[in-house]
C-alpha positions in Angstrom: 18.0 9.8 -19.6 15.4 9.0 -22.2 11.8 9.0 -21.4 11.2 5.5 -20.8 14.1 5.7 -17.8 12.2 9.0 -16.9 9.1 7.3 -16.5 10.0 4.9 -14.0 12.9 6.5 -11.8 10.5 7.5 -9.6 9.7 3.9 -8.4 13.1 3.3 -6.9 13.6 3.6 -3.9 16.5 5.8 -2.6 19.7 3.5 -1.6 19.6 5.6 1.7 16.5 3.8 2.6 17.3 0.4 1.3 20.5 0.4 3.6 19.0 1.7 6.7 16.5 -0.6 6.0 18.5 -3.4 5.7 20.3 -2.2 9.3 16.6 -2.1 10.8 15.6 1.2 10.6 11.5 1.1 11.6 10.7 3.7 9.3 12.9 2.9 6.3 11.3 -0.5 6.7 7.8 0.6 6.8 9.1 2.6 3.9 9.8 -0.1 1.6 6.7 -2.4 3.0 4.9 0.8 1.9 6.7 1.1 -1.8 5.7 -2.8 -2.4 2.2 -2.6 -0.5 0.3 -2.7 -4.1 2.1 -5.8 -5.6 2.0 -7.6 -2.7 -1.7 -6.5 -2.6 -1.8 -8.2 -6.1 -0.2 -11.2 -5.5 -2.6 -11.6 -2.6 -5.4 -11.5 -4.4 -8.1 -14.3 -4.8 -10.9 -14.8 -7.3 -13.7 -16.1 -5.0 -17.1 -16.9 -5.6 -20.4 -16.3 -4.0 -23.6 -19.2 -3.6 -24.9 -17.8 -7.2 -21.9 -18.4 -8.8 -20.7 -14.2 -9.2 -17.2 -13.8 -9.4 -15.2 -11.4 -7.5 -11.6 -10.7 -6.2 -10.6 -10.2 -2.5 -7.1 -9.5 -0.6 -6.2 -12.8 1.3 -4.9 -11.2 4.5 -3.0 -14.2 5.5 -0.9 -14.5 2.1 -0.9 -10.8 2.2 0.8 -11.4 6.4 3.1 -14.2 4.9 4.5 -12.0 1.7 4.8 -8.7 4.3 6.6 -11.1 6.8 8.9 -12.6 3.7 10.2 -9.4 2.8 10.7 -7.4 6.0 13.0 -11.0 6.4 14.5 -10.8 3.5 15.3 -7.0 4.3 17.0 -7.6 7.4 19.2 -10.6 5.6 19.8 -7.8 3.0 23.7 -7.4 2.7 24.5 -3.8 1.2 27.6 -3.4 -0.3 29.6 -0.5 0.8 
């Protein structure tokens, strides 16, 4: 494995917990919510503006519901090969 595979192997999550997961598993769910919880964080994020016009960036918590919701679906509709 050369570096660059090195480097990122230990982002993956561990088939064990994408199939129990996908079989509804409470922990290996809270798992993978838990594995994604910083890009979801990011693709929540809004650039909002105060009354003198300063920029700043705050976590939408109803995208960030609607994206959590989304993939704990699209978990359970998961269909791991054998």
């Amino acid at each position: 494995m050369n570096n660059k595979n090195a480097k990122h192997a230990h982002r993956l999550l561990p088939y064990a917990v994408i199939v129990a997961a996908s079989h509804g598993e409470p922990t290996a769910v809270r798992a993978v919510l838990r594995h994604f919880e910083g890009y979801i964080a990011r693709l929540a994020t809004r650039t909002l503006y105060d009354e003198y016009g300063n920029v700043y960036l705050a976590v939408d918590e109803d995208v960030k519901n609607r994206l959590e919701t989304a993939l704990i679906t699209g978990i359970l509709d998961f269909d791991v090969a054998a």
